[in-house]
PyMOL CGO cylinders between C-alpha atoms (Angstrom):
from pymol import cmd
from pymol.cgo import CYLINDER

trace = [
    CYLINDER, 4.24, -17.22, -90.75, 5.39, -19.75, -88.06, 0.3, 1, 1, 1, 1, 1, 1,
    CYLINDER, 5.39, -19.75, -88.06, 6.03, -23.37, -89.37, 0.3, 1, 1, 1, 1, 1, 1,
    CYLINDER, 6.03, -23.37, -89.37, 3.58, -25.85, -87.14, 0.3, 1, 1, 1, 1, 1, 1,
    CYLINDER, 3.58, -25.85, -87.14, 5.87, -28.26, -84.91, 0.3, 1, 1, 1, 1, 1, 1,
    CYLINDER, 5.87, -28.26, -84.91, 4.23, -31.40, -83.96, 0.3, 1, 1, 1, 1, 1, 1,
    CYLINDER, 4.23, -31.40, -83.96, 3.84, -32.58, -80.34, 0.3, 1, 1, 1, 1, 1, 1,
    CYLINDER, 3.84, -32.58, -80.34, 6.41, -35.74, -79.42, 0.3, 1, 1, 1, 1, 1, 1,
    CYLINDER, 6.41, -35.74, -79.42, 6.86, -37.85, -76.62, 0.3, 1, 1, 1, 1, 1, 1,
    CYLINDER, 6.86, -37.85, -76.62, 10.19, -36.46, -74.32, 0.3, 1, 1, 1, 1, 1, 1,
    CYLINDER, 10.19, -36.46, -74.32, 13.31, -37.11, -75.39, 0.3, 1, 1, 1, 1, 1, 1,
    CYLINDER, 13.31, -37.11, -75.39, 14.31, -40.83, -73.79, 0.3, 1, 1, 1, 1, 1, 1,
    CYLINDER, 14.31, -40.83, -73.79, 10.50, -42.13, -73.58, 0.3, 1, 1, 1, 1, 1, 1,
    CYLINDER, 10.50, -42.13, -73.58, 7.44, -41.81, -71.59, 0.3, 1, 1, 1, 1, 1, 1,
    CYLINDER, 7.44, -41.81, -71.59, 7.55, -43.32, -67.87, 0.3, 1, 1, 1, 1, 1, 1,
    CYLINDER, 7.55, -43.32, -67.87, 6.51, -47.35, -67.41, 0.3, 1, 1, 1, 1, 1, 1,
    CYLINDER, 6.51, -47.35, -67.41, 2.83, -47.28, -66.79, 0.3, 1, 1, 1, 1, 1, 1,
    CYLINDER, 2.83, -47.28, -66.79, 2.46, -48.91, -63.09, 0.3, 1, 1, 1, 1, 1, 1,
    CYLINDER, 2.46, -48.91, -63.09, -0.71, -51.26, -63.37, 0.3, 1, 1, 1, 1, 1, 1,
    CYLINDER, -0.71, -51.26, -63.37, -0.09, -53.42, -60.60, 0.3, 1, 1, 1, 1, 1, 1,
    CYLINDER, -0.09, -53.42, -60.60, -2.74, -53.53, -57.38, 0.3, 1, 1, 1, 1, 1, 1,
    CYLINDER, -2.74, -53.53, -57.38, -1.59, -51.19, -54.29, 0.3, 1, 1, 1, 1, 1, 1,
    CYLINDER, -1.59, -51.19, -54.29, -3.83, -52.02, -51.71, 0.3, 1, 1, 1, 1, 1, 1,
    CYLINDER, -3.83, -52.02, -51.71, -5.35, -49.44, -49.52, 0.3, 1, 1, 1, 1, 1, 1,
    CYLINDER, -5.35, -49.44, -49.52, -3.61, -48.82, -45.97, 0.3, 1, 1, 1, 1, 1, 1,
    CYLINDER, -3.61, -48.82, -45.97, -5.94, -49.45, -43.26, 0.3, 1, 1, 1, 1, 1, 1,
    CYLINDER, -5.94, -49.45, -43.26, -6.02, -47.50, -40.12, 0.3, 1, 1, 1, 1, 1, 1,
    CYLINDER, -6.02, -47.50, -40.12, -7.94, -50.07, -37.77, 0.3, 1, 1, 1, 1, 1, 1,
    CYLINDER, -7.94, -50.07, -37.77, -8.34, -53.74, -37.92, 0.3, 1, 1, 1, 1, 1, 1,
    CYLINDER, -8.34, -53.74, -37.92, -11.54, -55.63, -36.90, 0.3, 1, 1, 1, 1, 1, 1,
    CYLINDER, -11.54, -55.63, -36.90, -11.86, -55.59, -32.89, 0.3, 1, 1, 1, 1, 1, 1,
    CYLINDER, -11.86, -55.59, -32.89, -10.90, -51.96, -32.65, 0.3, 1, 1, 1, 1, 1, 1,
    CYLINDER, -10.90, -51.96, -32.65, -14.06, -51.18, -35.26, 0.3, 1, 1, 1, 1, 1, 1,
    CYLINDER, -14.06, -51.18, -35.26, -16.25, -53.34, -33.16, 0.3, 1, 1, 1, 1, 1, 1,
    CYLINDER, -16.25, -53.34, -33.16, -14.80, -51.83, -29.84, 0.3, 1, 1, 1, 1, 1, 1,
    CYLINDER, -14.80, -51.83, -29.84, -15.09, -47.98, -31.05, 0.3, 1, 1, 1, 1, 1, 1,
    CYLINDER, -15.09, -47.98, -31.05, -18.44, -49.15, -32.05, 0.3, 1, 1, 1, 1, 1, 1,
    CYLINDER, -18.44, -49.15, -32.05, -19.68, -50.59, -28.55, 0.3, 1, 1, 1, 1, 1, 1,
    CYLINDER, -19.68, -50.59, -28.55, -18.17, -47.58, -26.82, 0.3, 1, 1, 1, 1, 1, 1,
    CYLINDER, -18.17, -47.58, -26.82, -20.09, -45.09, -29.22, 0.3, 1, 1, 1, 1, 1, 1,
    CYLINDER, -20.09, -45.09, -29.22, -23.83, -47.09, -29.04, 0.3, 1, 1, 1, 1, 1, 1,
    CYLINDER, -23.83, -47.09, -29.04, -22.76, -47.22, -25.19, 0.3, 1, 1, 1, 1, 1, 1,
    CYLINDER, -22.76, -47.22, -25.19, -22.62, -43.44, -24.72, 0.3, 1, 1, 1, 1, 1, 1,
    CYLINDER, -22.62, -43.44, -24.72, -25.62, -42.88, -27.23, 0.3, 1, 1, 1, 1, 1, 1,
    CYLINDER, -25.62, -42.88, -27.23, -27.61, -45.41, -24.99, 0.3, 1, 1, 1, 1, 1, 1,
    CYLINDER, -27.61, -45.41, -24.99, -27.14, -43.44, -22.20, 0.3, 1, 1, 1, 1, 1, 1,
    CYLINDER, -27.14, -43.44, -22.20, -27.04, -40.13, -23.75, 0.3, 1, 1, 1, 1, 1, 1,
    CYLINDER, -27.04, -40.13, -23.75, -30.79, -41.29, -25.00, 0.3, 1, 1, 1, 1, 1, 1,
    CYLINDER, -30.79, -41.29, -25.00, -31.82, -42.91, -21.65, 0.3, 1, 1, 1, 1, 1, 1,
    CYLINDER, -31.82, -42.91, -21.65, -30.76, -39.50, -19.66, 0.3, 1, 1, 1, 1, 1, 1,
    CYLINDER, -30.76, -39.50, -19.66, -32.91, -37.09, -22.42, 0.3, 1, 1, 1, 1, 1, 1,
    CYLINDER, -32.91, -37.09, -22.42, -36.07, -39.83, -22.63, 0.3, 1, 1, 1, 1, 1, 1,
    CYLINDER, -36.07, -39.83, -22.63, -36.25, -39.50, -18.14, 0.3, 1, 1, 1, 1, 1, 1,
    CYLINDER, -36.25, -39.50, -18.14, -35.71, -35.63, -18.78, 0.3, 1, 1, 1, 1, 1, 1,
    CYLINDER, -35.71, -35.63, -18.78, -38.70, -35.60, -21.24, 0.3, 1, 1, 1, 1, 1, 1,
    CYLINDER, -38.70, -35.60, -21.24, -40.83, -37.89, -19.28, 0.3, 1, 1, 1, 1, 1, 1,
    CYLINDER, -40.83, -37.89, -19.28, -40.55, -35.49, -16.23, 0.3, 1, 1, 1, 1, 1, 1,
    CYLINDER, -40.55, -35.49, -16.23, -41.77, -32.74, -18.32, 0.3, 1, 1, 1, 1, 1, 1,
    CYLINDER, -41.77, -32.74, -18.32, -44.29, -34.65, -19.75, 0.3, 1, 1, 1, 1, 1, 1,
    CYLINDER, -44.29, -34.65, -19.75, -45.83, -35.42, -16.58, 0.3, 1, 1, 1, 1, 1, 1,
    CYLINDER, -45.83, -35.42, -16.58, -45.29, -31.44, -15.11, 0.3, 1, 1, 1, 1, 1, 1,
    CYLINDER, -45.29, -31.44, -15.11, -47.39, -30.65, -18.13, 0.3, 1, 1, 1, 1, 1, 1,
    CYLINDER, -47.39, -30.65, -18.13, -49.79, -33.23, -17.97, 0.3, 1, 1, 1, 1, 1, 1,
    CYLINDER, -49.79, -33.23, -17.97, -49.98, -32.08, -14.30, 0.3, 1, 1, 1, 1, 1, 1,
    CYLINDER, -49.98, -32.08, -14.30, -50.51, -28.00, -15.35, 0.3, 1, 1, 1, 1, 1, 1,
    CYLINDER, -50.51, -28.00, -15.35, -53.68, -29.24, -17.88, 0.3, 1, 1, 1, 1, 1, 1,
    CYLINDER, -53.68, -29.24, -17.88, -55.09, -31.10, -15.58, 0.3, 1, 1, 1, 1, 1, 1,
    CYLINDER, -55.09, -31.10, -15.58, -54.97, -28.50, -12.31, 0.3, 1, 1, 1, 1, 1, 1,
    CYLINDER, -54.97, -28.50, -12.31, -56.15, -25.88, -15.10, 0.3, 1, 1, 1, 1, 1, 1,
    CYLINDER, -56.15, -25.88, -15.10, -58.67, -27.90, -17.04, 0.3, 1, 1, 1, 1, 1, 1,
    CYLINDER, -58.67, -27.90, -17.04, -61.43, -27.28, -13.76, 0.3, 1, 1, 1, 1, 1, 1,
    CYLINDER, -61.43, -27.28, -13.76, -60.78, -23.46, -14.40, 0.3, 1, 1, 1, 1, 1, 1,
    CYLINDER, -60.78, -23.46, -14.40, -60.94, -22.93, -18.28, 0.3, 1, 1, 1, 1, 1, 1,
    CYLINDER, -60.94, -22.93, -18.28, -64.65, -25.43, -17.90, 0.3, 1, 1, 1, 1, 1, 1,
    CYLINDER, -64.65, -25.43, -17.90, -65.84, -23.11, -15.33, 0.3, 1, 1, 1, 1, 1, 1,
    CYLINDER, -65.84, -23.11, -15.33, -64.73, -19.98, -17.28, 0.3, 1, 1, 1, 1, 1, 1,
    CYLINDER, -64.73, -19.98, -17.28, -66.28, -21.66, -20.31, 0.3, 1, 1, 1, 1, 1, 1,
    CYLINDER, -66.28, -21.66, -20.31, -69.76, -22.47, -18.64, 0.3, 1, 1, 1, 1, 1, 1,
    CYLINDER, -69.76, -22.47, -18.64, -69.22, -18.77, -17.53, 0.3, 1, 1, 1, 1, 1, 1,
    CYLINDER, -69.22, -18.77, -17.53, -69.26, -17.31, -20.48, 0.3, 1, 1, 1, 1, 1, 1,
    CYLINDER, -69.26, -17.31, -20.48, -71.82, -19.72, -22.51, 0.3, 1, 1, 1, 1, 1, 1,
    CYLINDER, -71.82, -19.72, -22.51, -74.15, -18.37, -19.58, 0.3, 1, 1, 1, 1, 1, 1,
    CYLINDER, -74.15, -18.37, -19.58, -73.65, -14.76, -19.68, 0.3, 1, 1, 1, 1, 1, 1,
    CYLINDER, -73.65, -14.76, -19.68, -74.37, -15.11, -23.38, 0.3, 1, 1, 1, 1, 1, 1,
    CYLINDER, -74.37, -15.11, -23.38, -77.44, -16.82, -23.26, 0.3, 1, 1, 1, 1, 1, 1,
    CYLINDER, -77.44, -16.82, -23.26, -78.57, -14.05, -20.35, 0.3, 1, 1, 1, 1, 1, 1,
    CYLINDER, -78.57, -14.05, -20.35, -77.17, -11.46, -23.07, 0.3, 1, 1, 1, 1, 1, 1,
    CYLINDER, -77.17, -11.46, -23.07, -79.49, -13.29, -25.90, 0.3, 1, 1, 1, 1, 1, 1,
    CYLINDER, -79.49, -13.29, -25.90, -82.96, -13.73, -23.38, 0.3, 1, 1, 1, 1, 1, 1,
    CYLINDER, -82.96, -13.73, -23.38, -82.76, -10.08, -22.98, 0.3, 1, 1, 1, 1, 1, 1,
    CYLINDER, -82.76, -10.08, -22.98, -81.83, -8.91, -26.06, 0.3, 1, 1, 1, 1, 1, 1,
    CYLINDER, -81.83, -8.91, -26.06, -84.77, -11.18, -27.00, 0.3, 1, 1, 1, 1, 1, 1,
    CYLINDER, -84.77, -11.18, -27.00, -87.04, -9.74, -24.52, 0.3, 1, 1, 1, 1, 1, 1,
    CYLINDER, -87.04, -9.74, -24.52, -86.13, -6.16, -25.97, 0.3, 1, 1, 1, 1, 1, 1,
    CYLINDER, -86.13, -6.16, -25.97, -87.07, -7.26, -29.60, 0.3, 1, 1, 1, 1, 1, 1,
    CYLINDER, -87.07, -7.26, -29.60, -90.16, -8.73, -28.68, 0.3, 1, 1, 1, 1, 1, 1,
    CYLINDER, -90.16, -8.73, -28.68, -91.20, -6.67, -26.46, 0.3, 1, 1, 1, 1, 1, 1,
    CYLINDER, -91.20, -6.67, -26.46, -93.84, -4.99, -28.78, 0.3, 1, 1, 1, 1, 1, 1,
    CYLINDER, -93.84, -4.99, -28.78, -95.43, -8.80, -30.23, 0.3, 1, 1, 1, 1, 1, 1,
    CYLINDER, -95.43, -8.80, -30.23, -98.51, -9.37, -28.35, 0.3, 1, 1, 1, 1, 1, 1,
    CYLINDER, -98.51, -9.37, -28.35, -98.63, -12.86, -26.51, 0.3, 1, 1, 1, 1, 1, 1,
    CYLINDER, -98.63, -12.86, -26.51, -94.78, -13.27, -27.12, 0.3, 1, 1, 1, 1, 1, 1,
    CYLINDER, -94.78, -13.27, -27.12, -92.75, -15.17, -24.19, 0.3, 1, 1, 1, 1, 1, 1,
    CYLINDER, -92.75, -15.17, -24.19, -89.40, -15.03, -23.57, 0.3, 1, 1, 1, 1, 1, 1,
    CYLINDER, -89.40, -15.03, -23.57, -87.48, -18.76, -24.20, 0.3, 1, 1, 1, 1, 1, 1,
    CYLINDER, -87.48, -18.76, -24.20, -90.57, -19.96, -25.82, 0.3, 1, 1, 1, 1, 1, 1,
    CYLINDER, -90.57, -19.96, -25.82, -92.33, -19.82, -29.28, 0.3, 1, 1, 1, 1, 1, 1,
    CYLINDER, -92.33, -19.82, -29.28, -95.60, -17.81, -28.73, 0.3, 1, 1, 1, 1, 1, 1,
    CYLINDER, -95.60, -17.81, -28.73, -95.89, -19.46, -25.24, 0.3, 1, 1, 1, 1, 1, 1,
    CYLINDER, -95.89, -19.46, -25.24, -95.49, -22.96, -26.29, 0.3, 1, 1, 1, 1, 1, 1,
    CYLINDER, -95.49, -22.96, -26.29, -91.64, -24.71, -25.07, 0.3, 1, 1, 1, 1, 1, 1,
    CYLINDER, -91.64, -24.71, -25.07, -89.35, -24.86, -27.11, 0.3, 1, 1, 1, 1, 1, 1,
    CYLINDER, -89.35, -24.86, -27.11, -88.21, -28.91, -26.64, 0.3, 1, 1, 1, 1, 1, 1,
    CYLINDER, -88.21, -28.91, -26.64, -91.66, -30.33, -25.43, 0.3, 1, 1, 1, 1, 1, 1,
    CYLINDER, -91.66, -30.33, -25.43, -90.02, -33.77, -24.65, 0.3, 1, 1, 1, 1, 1, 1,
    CYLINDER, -90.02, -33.77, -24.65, -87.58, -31.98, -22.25, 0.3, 1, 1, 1, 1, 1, 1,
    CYLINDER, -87.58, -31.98, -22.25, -88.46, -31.38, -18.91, 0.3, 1, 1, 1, 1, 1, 1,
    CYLINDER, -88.46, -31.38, -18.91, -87.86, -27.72, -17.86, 0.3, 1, 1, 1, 1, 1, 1,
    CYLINDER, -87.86, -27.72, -17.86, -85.09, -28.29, -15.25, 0.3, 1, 1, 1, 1, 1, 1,
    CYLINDER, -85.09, -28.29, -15.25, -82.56, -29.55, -17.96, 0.3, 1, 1, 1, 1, 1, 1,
    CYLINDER, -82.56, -29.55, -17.96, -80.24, -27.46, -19.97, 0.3, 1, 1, 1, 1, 1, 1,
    CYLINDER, -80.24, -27.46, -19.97, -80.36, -28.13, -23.05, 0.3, 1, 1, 1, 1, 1, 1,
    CYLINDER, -80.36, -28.13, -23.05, -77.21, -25.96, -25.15, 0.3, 1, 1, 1, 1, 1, 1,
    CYLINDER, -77.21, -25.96, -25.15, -77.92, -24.02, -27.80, 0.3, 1, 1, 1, 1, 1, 1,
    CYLINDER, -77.92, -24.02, -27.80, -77.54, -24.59, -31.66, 0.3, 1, 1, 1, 1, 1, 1,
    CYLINDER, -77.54, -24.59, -31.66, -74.21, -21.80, -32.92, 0.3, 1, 1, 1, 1, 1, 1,
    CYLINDER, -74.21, -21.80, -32.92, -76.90, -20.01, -34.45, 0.3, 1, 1, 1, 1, 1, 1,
    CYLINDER, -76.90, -20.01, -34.45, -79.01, -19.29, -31.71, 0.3, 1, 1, 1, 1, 1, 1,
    CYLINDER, -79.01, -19.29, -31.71, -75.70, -18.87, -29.49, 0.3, 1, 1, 1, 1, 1, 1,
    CYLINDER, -75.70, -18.87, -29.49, -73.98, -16.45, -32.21, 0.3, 1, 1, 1, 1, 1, 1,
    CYLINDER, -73.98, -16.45, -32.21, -77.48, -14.95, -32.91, 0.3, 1, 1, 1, 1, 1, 1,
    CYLINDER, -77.48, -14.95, -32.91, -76.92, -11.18, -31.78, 0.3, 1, 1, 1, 1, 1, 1,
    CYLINDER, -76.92, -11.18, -31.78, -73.00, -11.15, -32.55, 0.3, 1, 1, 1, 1, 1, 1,
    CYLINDER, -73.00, -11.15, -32.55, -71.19, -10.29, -35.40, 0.3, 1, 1, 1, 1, 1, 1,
    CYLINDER, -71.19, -10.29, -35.40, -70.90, -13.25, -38.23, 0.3, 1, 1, 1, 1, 1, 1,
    CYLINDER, -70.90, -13.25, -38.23, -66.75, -13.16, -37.46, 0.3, 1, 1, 1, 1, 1, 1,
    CYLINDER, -66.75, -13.16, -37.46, -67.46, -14.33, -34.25, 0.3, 1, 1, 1, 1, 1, 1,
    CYLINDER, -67.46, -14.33, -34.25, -70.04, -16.61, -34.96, 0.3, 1, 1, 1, 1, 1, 1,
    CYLINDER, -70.04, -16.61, -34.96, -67.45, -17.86, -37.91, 0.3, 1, 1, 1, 1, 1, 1,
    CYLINDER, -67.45, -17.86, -37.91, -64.50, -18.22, -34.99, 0.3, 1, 1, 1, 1, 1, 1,
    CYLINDER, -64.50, -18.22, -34.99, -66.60, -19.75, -32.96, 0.3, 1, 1, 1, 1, 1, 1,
    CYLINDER, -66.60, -19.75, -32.96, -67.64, -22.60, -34.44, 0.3, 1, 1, 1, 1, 1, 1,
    CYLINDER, -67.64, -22.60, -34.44, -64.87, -23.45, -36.94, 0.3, 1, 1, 1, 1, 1, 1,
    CYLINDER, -64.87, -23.45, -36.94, -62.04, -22.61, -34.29, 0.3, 1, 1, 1, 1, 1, 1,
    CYLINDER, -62.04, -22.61, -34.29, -62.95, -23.64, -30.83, 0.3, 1, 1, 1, 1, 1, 1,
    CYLINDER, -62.95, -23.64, -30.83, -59.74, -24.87, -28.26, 0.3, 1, 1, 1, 1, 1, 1,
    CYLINDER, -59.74, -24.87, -28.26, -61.59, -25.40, -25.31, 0.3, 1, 1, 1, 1, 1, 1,
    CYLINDER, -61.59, -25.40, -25.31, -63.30, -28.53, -24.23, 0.3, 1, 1, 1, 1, 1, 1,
]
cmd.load_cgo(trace, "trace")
């Protein structure tokens, strides 16, 4: 077996231990830091003004787009909410067509809103829009709607 040698400092001593401050080196004084900082929030500032008129101008072409297609998408929505409500009255009128005394748009001949004169439109409840559709579209419909 090997005979254990113990560990000992190098021959002639360890190295004096430097504890003394040694101050960091610095690379800029004051007015160069507050220079390199005016030049950098300079060219942000401008960087930012140049992107803000950029958005702006696209904010108003789009603004511009909704509101020259806004008439349309009404009009195709009024479209549509009509050709229903034919589609309903004479699917209605199909049903009924066997009830004795039955009326189309009214309950046994009476109106339907009594206080309402008959030259306003008055829009239907979802039900009674939805009424001869499937339930998914009656679901989409009135949970999901991004039209006006």
């Amino acid at each position: 077996m090997a005979a254990r040698a113990q560990d000992l400092p190098p021959k002639g001593g360890y190295a004096p231990i430097s504890f003394k401050r040694i101050p960091a080196k610095s690379l800029f004084s004051g007015l160069p830091l507050f220079i390199g900082y005016g030049v950098a929030t300079a060219v942000g500032s401008y960087i930012y003004y140049m992107t803000l008129k950029t958005i702006r101008s696209e904010e108003i072409e789009m603004r511009s787009g909704d509101n020259a297609l806004m008439p349309l998408l009404m009009a195709e929505r009024d479209r549509s909410l009509l050709l229903q409500l034919r589609k309903n009255r004479d699917e209605e009128e199909k049903l009924m067509a066997g009830v004795e005394g039955w009326e189309v748009g009214t309950y046994y001949g009476e109106p339907i809103y009594k206080t309402v004169p008959q030259s306003k439109f008055m829009d239907p409840i979802p039900k009674e829009y939805y009424a001869h559709g499937p339930s998914s579209s009656y679901s989409r419909g009135t949970h999901f709607n991004l039209w006006v």
